[in-house]
N, C-alpha and C positions, 0 to 999 in steps of 0.2 A: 662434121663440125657440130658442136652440141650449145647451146645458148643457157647460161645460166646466171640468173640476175646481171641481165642484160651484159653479159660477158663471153667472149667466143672464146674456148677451150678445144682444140684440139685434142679426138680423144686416141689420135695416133702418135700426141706428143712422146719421145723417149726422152727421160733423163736419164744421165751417168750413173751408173750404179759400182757400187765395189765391195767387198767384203770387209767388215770393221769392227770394234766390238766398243758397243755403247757402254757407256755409266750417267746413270741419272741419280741425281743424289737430292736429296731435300731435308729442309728445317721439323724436325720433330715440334708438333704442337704449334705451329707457325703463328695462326690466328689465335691462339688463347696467349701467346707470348707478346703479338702484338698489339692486345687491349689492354695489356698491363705496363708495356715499356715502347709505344711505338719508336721512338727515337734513339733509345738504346738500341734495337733490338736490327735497327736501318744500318744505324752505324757500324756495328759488329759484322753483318751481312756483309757490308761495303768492303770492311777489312779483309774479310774471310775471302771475296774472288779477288782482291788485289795478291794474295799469297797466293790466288791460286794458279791466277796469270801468270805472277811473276817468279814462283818458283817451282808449285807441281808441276803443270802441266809443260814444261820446259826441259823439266827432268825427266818425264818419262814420257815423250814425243807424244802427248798429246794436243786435241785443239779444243778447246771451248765453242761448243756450238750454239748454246743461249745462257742466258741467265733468266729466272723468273723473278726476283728479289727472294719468295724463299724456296728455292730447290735450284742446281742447273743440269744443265747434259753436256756430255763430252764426250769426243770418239778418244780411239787407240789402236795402234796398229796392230796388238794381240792383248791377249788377256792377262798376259803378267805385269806388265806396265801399270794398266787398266785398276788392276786390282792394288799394287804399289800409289799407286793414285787417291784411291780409296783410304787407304791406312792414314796418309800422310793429310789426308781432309780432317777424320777423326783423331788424327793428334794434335791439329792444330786447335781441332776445338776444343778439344779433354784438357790443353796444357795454354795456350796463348789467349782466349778468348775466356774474357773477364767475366760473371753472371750478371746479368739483369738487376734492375732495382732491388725487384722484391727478393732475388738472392739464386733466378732459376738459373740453371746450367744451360747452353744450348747443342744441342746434341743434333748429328745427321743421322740418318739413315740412305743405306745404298743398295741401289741394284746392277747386274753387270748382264749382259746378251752378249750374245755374237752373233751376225747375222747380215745376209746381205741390204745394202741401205741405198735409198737413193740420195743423188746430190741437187739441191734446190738452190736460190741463188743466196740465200740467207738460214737457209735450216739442213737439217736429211729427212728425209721422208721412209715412210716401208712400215710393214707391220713388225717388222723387228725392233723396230724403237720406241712403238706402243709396250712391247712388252716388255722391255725393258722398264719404262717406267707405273708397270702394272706391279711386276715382281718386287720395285720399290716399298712397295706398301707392303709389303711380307715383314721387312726388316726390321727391328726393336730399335731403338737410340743407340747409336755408337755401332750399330753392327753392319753388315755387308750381306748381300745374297746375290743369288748366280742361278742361271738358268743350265742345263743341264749342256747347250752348245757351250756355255762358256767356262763349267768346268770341266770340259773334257781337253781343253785348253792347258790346264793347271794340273801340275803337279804335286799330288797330295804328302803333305810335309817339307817340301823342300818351295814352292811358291805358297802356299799358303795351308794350313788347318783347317778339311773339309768336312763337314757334318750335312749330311742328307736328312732334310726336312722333308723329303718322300712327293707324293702326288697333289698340289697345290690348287685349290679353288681358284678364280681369279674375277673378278666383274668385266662382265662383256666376252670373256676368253669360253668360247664354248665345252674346251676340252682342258680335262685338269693338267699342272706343268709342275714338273719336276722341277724340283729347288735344291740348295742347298747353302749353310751360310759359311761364311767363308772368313774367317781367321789369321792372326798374322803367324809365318812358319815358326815354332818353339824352335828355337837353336840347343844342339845339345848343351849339359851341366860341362863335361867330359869326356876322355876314353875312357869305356871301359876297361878296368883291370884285369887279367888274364892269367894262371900262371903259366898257362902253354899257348904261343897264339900258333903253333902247328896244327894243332886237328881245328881249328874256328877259322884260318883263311882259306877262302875258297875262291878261284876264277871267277870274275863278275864280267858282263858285257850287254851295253846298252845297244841295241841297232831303232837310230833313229830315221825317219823316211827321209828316203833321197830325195836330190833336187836333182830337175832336169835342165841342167846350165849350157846345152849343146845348143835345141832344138826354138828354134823361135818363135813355137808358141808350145810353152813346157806342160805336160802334164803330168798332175797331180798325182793321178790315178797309178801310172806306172812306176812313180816312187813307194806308194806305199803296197804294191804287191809285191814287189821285190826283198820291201821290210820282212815285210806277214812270210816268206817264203824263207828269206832268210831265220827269221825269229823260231821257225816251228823247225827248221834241221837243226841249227844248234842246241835247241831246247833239248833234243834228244842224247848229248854230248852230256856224261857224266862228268858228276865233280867240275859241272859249268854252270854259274847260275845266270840265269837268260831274266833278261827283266822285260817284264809285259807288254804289249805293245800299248796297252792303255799308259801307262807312265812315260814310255819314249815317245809318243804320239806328240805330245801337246810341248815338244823342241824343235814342232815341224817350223821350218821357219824365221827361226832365231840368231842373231847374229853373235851368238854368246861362245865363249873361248871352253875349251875344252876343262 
């Protein structure tokens, strides 16, 4: 038992933990917007987690874990939610939320982790949700970034346009962290035109990791060896294109239609 400002803390206490993937999001320039429009600038905040309440985070199973007045944090049950979450924060502000007096825009910035988190009775706790809102501070107005757990999450072009910002200083983070900022997916213009599509079609096939839906208590582990095993005999199967397991990885999980 350990006594800390005259407090007994238990230091065998466990909390629940689970795997989650944070978003921390905050007001670009927060304090110089609020010495020019306090009262605008409350108001529009107030509006922005009412939307967020009421319609993001509803739509893509997320839960609002705090608000700061300017920035909040939020879990997701995976990273494409997460990151859909994100977009839909910076378009309400880019398109719904009116400038300030003096004429300024209010712009977020985001950051996305994946990582295990503890469950406290009012917050999450864990060093995953520190860095989470460390890597916030990477991001420009209007943009999103990700840590390298949570874009390997993501699938490049088809969840989102990934761009590697490389090996990341951080305050307080001993060791530099791979970033990357993160985009909404460009949808193609078209098809492309073709005059033969005979010699351009070719056999495609995804193998994503299995779930173990028998055993009652599934492991993870033996889905994706099975992947990897399967992924490298096919790959040898001419006129078959095998798609990477980095791309099929991050559908581990997903409740999404074929």
């Amino acid at each position: 038992m350990t006594t800390v400002g005259g407090s007994s803390i238990d230091a065998g206490l466990e909390l629940p933990s689970r795997v989650a993937v944070v978003l921390v999001v905050d007001l670009v320039e927060s304090v110089r917007l609020m010495e020019v429009d306090e009262r605008g600038v409350i108001a529009r905040w107030q509006a922005f987690i009412a939307h967020v309440q009421e319609s993001v985070l509803p739509a893509t199973s997320g839960r609002l874990v705090k608000s700061l007045g300017d920035g909040l944090m939020a879990e997701f049950p995976n990273a494409s939610t997460a990151f859909q979450a994100a977009c839909a924060m910076h378009r309400w502000m880019a398109r719904q939320c009116d400038p300030i007096s003096d004429g300024s825009a209010l712009m977020l910035r985001a950051g996305l982790h994946a990582s295990k988190i503890f469950d406290a009775k009012l917050d999450i706790l864990g060093i995953g949700v520190n860095l989470a809102a460390r890597i916030t501070t990477l991001a420009e107005g209007g943009e999103t970034v990700a840590t390298v757990e949570a874009r390997d999450l993501l699938s490049d072009s088809l969840d989102a346009e990934i761009d590697d910002l490389g090996d990341c200083h951080l305050k307080h983070i001993e060791h530099t962290v791979r970033v990357y900022r993160l985009g909404p997916a460009r949808q193609p213009l078209s098809i492309p035109k073709t005059d033969s599509y005979a010699t351009s079609l070719c056999a495609a096939v995804a193998v994503i990791p299995f779930a173990d839906r028998l055993s009652s208590q599934p492991s993870r582990g033996i889905g994706d060896i099975l992947a990897d095993g399967l992924i490298g005999q096919l790959s040898q199967s001419p006129g078959l294109h095998v798609v990477s397991r980095l791309s099929s990885a991050c559908f581990r999980d997903r409740e999404a239609s074929l």
